[in-house]
C-alpha positions in Angstrom: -20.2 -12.7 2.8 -20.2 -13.1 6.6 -19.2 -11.0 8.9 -16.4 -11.7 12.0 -16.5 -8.3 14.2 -13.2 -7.9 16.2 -13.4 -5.4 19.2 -9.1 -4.7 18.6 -7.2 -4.4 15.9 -5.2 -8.3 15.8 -1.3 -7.8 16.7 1.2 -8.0 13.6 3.8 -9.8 15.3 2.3 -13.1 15.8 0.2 -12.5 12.4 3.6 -12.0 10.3 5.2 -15.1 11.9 1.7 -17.1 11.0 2.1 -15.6 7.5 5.9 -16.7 7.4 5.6 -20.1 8.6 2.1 -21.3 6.3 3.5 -19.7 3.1 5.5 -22.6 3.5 2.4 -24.9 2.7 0.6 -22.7 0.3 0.5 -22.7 -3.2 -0.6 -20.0 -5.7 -2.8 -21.5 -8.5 -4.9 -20.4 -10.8 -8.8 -20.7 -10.4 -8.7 -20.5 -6.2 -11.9 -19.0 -4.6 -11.6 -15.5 -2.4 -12.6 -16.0 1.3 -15.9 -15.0 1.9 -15.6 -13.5 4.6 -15.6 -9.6 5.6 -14.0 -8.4 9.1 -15.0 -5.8 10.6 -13.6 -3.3 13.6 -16.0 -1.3 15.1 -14.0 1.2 16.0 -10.4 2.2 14.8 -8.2 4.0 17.5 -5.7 6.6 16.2 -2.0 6.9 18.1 -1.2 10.5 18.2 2.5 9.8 18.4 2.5 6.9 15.8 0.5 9.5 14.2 3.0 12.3 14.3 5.6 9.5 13.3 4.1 8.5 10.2 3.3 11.9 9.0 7.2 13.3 9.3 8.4 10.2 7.8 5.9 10.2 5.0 6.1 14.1 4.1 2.7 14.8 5.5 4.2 17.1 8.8 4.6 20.6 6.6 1.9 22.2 8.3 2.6 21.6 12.1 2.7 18.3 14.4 -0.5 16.4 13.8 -2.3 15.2 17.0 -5.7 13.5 17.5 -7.5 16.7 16.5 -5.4 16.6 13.2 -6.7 15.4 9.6 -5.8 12.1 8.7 -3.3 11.5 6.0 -5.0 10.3 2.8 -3.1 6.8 3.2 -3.5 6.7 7.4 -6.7 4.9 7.3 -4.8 2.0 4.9 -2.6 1.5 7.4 -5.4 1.0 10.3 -6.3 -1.3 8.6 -3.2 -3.3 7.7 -3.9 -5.6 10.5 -7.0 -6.7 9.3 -6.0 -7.4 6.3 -3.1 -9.6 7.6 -5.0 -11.6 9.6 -7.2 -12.2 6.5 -4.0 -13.0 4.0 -2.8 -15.2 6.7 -6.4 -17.0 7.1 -6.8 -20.5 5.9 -9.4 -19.5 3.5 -6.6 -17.1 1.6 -4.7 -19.4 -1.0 -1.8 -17.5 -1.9 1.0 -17.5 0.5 1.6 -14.1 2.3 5.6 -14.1 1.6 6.2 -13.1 -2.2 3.1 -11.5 -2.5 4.0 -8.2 -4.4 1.7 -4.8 -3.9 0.8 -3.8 -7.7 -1.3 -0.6 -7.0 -3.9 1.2 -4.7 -6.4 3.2 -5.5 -7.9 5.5 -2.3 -11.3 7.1 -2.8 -12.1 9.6 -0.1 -15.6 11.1 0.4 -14.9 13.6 2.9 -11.3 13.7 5.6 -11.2 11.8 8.9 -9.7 13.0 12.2 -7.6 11.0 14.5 -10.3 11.1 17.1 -12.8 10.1 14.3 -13.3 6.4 15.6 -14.6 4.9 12.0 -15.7 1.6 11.8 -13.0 -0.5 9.1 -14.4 -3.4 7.1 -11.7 -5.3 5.0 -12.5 -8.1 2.3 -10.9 -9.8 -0.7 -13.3 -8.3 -3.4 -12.2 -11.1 -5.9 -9.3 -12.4 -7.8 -8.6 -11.2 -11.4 -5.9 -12.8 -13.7 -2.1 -11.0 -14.4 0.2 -12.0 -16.8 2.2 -13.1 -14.3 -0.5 -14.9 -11.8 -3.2 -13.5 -10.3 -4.0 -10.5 -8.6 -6.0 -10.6 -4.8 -7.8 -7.4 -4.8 -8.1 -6.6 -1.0 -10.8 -3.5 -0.2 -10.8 -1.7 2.9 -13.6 0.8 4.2 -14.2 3.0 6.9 -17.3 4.1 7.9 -19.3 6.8 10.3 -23.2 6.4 10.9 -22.9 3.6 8.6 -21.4 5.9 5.3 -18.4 4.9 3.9 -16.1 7.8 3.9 -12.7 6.7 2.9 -12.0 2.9 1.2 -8.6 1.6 -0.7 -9.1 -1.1 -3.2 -5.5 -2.5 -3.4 -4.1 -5.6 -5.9 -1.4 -8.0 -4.2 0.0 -10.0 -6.9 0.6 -14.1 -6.1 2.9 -15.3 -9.5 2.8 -18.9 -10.1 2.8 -20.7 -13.8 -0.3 -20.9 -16.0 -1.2 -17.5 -15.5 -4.2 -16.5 -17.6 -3.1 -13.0 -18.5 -6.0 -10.7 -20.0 -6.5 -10.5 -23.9 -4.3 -6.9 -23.8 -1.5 -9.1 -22.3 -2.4 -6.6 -18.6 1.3 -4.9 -18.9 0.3 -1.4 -17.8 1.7 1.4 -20.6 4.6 3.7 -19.2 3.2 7.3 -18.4 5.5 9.9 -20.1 8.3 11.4 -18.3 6.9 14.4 -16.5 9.0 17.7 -15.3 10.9 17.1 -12.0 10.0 19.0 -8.6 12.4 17.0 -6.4 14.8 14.8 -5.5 14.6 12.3 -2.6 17.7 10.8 -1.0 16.3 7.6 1.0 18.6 5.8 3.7 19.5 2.6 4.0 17.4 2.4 7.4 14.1 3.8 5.2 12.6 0.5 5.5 13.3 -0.3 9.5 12.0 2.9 9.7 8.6 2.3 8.3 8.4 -0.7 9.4 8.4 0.8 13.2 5.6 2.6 12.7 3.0 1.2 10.0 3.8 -2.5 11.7 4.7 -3.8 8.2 8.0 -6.2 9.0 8.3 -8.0 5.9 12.1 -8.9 6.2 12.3 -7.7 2.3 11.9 -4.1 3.6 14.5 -4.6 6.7 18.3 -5.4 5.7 20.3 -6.7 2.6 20.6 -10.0 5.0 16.8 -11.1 4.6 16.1 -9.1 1.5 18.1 -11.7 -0.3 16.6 -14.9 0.1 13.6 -13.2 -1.8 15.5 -12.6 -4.7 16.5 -8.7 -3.8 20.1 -7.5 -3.6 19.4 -4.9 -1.0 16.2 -4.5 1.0 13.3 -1.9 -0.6 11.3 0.8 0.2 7.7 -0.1 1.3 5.2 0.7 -1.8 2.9 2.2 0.8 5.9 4.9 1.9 7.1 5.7 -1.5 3.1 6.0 -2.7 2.5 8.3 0.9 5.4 10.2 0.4 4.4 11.3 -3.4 0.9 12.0 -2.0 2.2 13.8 0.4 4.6 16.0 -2.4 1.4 16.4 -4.5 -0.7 17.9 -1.5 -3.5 14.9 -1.7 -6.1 16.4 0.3 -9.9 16.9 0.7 -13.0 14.8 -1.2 -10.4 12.8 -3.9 -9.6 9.8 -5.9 -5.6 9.5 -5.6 -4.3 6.0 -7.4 -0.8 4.6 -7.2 0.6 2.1 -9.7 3.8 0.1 -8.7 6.5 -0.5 -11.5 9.4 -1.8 -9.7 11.1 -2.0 -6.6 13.1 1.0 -4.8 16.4 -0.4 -3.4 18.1 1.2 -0.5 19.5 3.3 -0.4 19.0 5.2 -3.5 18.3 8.5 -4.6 14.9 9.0 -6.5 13.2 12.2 -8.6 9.5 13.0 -7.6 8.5 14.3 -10.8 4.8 15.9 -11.7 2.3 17.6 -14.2 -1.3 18.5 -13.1 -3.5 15.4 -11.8 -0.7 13.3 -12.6 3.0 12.0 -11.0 6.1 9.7 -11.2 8.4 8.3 -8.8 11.3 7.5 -10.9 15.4 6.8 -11.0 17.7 10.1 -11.5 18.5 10.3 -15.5 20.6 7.8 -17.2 23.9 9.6 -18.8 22.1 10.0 -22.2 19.7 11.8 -20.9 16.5 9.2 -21.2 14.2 8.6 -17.7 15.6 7.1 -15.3 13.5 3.5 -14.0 9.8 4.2 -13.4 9.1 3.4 -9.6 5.6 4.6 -9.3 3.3 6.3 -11.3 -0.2 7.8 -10.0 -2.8 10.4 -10.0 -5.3 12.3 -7.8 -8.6 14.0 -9.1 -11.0 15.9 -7.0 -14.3 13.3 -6.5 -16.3 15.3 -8.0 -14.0 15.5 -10.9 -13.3 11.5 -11.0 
């Protein structure tokens, strides 16, 4: 791969409107080619008051207001990078158009915990494509490094459905985790979504109102993935050396009212019970295991 350096992190706005207007022109296909290309920020700047932001939003505030002294988040150095990996999804070289992509899952592995006045270097690349039943999957990587170590990456899939998917021989449907005892129950707003979107940059008009959630098939807008996976990694104290993975089952309308529900290494973000009694709709499922235990 080659590398582009960037000396700033790229600005969403016009990135989002690029990724509106030539989804227009792209295509998803089978058998397209990942770009080969890696970007690469030499240093990533950390907000203290989008910090402090993001963590109250995301659950992550319980033990006082974070500053640039504070430890990360275990999903803060994902959203660093989200602008990076824009401006590759929005590249020419990226086939699949950037509206109607779908985030499947994310899987963090994190060596040791980064500080807000850390500085890491981020490095984001498409890793490869890999076929789904319903398309095919771009799996996007994202690294951050000191003295040259990686200390933190995310390996996410973003799903492009188009016809003539050639799904895996075990058809790729993931199997339902079993329902596991409830801890809590979140009430989310209607404004969830506007909120997020104000502070991880994220403006995909599926996440902001009923209005321009609906031309993409949505009755009401949704929660972000990224909140509703940082908000049960939040609940299940994600902290320290760790592998923490997030699958994505289906959407979370808004407003709704969700149970976080968990059992050691493992958790759910699911709808309340139905009246018989049976699960309510998975959202999320997902684990974390101590790295030296993954």
């Amino acid at each position: 791969m080659a590398d582009t350096h960037l000396a700033t992190p790229p600005a969403l706005l016009p990135l989002l409107a690029k990724g509106g207007a030539t989804s227009l022109f792209k295509r998803a296909s089978a058998g397209a080619a990942p770009p080969a290309t890696r970007l690469v920020l030499s240093r990533a700047e950390v907000d203290p008051k989008a910090l402090r932001s993001y963590a109250e939003l995301c659950g992550f505030a319980a033990d006082g207001v974070p500053d640039e002294q504070s430890v990360l988040p275990v999903t803060y150095p994902h959203l660093l990078g989200f602008p990076l990996q824009l401006r590759l999804m929005t590249s020419a070289a990226f086939p699949f158009p950037l509206m109607g992509l779908v985030h499947t899952s994310i899987t963090i592995t994190q060596h040791r915990e980064l500080r807000g006045d850390d500085g890491p270097e981020l490095i984001v690349y498409v890793e490869e494509f890999q076929p789904h039943r319903r398309g095919t999957e771009a799996v996007v990587v994202t690294e951050a490094r000191m003295a040259g170590r990686t200390v933190w990456s995310s390996r996410s899939t973003y799903l492009a459905r188009h016809s003539g998917a050639n799904a895996p021989a075990d058809g790729g449907r993931p199997a339902e985790p079993a329902a596991l005892p409830a801890e809590d129950t979140w009430k989310l707003p209607a404004s969830l979504g506007r909120r997020y979107a104000a502070v991880a940059g994220d403006r995909n008009p599926i996440h902001l109102s009923a209005l321009t959630a609906k031309p993409f098939g949505f009755p009401r807008a949704i929660a972000h993935g990224m909140w509703t996976a940082a908000r049960a990694f939040a609940a299940h104290a994600v902290r320290g050396p760790v592998t923490a993975s997030a699958t994505f089952h289906a959407p979370v309308l808004l407003p709704s009212t969700v149970v976080y529900a968990s059992a050691g290494p493992d958790f759910t973000v699911r709808g309340p019970d139905r009246p018989d009694g049976t699960p309510g709709r998975l959202h999320v499922s997902g684990r974390a295991v101590p790295l030296e235990a993954a």
